[in-house]
Residue, then its C-alpha position, 0 to 999 in steps of 0.5 A: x518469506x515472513x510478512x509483518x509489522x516494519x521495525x524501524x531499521x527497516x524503514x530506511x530500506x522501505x524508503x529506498x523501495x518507495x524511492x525507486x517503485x513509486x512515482x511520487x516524491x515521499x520523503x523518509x520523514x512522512x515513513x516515520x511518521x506513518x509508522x509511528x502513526x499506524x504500526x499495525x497498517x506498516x506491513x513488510x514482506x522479508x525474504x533472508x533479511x531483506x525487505x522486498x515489499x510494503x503496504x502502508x494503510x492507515x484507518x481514516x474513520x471507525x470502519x474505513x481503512x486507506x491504503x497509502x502505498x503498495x510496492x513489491x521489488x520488481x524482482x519479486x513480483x508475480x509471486x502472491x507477495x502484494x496479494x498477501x500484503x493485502x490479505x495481512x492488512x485486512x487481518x490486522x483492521x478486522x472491523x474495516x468496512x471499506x477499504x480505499x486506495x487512490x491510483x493512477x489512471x495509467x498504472x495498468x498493473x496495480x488497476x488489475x491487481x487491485x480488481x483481482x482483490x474485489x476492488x472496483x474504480x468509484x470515482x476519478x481525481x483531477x490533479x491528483x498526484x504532484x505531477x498533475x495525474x489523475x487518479x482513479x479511486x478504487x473501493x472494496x466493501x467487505x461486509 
């Protein structure tokens, strides 16, 4: 398995990952735009030419970095692909501070994932997501 930057042939199969794994609606146009905006924050997982996993972050502030969607194909999971994802993020912002994310409140999986990785919840978003869900914003402080 080979994890780095997305090229852009690989967005269309970004998109259909997200399609399938992520509740909200996020449309091929806003991948474009997060690649071209932050290249070094649009990370994949590869395994024999397929893309079976991204992580998308952008940089919200000198030291803060934000993560924007985590998904792994189902097929895939449990096997460290999100945890090096997140380790290969952080590399590629090693003057973050802070790292953030929002999730939902009953996504029990990515809660204990994200905990498992130092993250811990702050705070709570009412009507956060399309859908009205809530959402839980979680933290971690590296330094």
């Amino acid at each position: 398995m080979e994890i780095r930057k997305v090229r852009f042939e690989e967005i269309q199969d970004v998109y259909e990952l997200a399609k399938k794994y992520l509740k909200e609606n996020y449309t091929f146009d806003l991948l474009l735009k997060l690649w071209s905006f932050s290249p070094n924050g649009f990370l994949v997982a590869v395994e024999k030419g397929i893309v079976i996993a991204f992580i998308i972050g952008v940089k919200t502030s000198v030291d803060s970095l934000r993560i924007l969607m985590l998904a792994v194909d189902e097929r895939y999971r449990r096997r460290g692909i999100g945890s090096a994802l997140l380790k290969k993020l952080q590399l590629n912002f090693p003057e973050v501070r802070r790292i953030y994310l929002e999730t939902r409140v009953d996504n029990e999986e990515a809660i204990i994932f994200y905990r498992k990785h130092g993250f811990k919840i702050v705070d709570r978003e009412e009507n956060f997501y399309t859908d009205g869900s809530e959402a839980y914003i979680m933290e971690k402080i590296l330094f």
